[in-house]
C-alpha positions in Angstrom: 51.5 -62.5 -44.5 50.7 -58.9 -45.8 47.8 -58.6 -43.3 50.1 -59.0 -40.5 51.6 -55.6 -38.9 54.9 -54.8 -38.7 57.2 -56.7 -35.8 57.9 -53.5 -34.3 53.8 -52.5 -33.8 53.0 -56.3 -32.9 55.6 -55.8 -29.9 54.2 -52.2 -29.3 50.7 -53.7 -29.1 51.5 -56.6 -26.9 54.2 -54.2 -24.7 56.8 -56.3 -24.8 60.9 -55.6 -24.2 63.6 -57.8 -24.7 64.8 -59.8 -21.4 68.2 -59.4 -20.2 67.8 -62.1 -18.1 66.4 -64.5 -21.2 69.4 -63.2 -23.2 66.9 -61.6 -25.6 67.9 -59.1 -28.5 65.1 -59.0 -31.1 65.6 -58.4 -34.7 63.2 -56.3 -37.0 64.9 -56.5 -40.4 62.8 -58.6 -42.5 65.3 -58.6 -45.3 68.0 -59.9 -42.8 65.8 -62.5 -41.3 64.8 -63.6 -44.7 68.7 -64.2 -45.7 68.7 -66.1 -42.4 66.1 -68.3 -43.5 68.1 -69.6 -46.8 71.4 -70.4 -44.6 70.1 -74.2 -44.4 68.8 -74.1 -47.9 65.6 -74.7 -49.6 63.6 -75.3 -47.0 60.3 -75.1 -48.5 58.3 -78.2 -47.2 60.9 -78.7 -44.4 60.7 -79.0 -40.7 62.8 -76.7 -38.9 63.1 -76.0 -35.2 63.1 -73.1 -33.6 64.6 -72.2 -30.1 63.6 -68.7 -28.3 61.5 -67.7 -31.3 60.8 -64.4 -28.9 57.7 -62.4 -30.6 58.5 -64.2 -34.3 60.6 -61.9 -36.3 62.9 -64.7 -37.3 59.5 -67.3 -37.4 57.8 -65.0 -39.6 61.3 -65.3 -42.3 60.7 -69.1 -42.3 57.2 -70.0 -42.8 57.8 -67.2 -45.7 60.3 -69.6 -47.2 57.6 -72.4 -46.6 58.8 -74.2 -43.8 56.9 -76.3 -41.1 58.4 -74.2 -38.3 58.0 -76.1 -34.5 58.9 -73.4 -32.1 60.3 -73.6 -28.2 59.6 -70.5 -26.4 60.2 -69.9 -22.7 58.7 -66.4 -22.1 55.3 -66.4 -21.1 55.0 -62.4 -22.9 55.8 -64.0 -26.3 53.1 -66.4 -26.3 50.1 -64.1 -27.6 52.7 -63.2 -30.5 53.3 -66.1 -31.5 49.6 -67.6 -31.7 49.0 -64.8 -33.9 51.2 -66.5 -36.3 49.8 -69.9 -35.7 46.7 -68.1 -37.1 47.9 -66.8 -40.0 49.7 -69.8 -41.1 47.2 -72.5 -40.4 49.1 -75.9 -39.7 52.3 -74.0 -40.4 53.3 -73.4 -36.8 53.5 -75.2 -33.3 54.9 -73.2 -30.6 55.7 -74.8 -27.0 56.4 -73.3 -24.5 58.8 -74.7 -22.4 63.0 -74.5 -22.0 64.6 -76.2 -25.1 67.5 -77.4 -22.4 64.4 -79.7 -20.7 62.1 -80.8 -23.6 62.8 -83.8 -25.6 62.9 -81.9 -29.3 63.6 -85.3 -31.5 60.6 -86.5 -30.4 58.7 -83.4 -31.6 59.5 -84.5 -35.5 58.9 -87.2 -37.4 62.0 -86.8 -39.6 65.5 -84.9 -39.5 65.0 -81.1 -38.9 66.9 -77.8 -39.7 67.4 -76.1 -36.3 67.3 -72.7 -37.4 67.5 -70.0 -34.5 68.6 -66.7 -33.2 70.0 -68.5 -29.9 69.4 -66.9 -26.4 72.9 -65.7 -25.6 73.0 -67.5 -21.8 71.9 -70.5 -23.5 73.3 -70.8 -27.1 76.8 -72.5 -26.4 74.5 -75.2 -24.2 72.8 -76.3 -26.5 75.6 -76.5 -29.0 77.2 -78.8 -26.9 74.0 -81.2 -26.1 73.4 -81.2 -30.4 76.9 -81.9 -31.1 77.6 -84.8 -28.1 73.7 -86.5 -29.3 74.2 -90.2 -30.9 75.8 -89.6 -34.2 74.6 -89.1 -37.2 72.2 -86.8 -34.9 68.7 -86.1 -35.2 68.8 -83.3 -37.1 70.2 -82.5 -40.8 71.9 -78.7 -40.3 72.2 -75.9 -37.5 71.9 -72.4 -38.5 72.6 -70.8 -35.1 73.5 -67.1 -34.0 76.0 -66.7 -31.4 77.7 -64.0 -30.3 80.7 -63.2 -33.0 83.9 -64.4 -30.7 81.6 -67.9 -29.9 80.8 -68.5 -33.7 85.1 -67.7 -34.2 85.8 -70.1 -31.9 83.5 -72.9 -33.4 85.1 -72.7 -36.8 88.7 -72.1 -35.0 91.9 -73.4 -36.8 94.4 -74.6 -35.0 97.7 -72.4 -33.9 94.6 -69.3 -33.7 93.7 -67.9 -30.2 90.0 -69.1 -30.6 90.8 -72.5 -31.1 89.8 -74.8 -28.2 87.4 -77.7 -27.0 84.2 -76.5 -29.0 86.2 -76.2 -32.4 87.4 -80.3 -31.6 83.6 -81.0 -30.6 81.9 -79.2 -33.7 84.9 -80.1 -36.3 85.8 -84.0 -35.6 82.5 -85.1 -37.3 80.8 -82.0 -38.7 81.0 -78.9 -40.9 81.5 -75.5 -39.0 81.6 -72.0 -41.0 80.4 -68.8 -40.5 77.5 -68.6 -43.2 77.2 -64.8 -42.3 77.8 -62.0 -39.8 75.4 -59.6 -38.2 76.5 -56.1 -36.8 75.4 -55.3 -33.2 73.2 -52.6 -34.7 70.8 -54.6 -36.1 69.4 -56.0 -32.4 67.1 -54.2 -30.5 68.7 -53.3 -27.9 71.6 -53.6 -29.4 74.0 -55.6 -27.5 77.7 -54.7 -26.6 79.7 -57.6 -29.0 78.9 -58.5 -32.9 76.9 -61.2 -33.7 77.2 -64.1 -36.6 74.9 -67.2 -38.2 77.4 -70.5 -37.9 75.7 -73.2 -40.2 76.8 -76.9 -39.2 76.4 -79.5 -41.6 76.9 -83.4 -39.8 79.1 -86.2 -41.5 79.9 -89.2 -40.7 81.6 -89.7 -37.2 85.2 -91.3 -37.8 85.3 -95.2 -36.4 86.3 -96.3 -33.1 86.0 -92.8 -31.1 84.2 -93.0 -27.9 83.3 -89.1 -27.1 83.9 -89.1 -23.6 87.4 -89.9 -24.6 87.8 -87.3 -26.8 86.6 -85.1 -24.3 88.9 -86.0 -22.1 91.6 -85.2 -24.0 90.5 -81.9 -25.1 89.3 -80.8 -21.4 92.7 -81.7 -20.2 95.4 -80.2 -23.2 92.9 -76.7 -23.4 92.7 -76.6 -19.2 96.2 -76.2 -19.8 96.6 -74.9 -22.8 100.4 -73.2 -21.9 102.0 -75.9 -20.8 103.7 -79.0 -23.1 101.1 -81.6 -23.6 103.4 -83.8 -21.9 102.1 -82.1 -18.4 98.7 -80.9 -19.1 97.6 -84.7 -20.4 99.1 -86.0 -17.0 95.8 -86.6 -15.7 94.6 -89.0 -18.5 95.4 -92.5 -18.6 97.6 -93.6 -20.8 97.5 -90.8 -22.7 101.5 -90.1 -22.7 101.4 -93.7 -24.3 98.9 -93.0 -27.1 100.9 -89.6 -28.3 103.7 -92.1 -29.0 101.7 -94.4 -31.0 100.1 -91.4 -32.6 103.3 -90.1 -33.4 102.4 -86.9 -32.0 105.4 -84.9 -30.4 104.9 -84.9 -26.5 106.5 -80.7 -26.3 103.9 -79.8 -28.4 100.9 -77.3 -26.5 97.0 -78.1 -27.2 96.3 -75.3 -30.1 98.8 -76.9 -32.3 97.3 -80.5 -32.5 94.8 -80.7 -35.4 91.2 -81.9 -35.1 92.3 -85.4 -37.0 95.6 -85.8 -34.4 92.9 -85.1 -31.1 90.9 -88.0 -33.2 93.7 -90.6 -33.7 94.4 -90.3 -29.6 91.2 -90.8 -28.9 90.8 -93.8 -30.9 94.0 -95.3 -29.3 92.4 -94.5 -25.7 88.7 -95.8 -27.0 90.6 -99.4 -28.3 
């Protein structure tokens, strides 16, 4: 590790620039990436996954914390990079290159990984969704993600707050959300216009008798209209009206006031 040169001379050397259209912001802070790195842990020995690794600022932070670091990485430029890594780690390090919303990433392990990763912004709440909505318990053991500041708010959202919607349901009804740390605009190169933060996700075990797409009909209903009475806005789900009086769950009430646990007890009415 102390033969390699700085990030900053690695993407001099290789002329590279972050891509707007990738949603790329590279960091440089090594002491930053490193307190990245421990969100998930120890993960000395572990497998982790990394999506839009970019030149390897944050790849470099976790094969220093002894990681076995698989890497997806769209952008041709980044490539050269990120072989120099391979090199200096020797087995440490597989990078593909391909886009982490096609490739078949449980496969790519042969146990649970941490999915560690400074997400592409046009990507991130994507790929969120496909890891949260996967067979439960999932395929991996934690997410350590960075989204832009008002996404990570609204995974972690309580009800009655502003942010709290259809991905704090989806990453709360059978998982751990909070934001492990936040990361000031500044530190991005070039910066970019909103503050950042690392949300670390821990799975547990998926209450009984909930089929997801019922639960998501729920939630894309009551949060389409989000103003009006659930009485109106859950119009267009069957039986719905029915389930809130078995749930007990007053019918004037709006969508940011029913809890995680309430959304789960309709759905498991729906799902029977």
């Amino acid at each position: 590790m102390s033969d390699l040169p700085p990030l900053r001379e690695v993407i001099r050397r290789h002329g590279l620039s972050a891509s707007k259209a990738l949603g790329q912001n590279f960091l440089f802070d090594e002491k930053l990436l490193d307190r990245i790195a421990t969100v998930p842990g120890n993960i000395a020995g572990a497998e982790v996954f990394e999506v839009g690794p970019g030149p390897g600022g944050l790849t470099r932070a976790l094969l220093r914390a002894g990681a076995q670091v698989t890497a997806v990485e769209r952008d041709r430029r980044c490539m050269p990079p990120l072989a120099e890594l391979a090199e200096a780690w020797p087995g440490k390090l597989t990078v593909i290159e391909g886009d982490a919303l096609e490739i078949d990433a449980p496969s790519l392990f042969t146990g649970k990984p941490h999915i560690v990763a400074n997400l592409p912004y046009n990507v991130g709440t994507a790929l969120l969704v496909r890891w949260l909505s996967a067979a439960w318990m999932p395929w991996w053991q934690s997410l350590s993600l960075m989204f832009q500041r008002e996404v990570a708010e609204r995974i972690v959202a309580a009800p009655g707050s502003d942010a709290y919607g259809r991905l704090a349901v989806l990453a709360q009804w059978r998982a751990t959300a909070k934001i492990a740390m936040p990361v000031h605009r500044s530190a991005f190169t070039p910066p970019p216009k909103v503050m950042s933060a690392v949300v670390h996700i821990v799975p547990r075990p998926a209450p009984q008798g909930i089929r997801l797409d019922r639960l998501e009909a729920l939630t894309a209903a009551a949060f389409g209209q989000r103003r009006k009475m659930l009485r109106q806005s859950l119009k267009p789900v069957p039986a719905a009206i029915a389930a809130m009086d078995a749930a007990g769950i007053d019918s004037s009430r709006r969508a940011e006031t029913v809890t995680v646990a309430e959304y789960v007890a309709l759905a498991r009415i729906l799902s029977d």
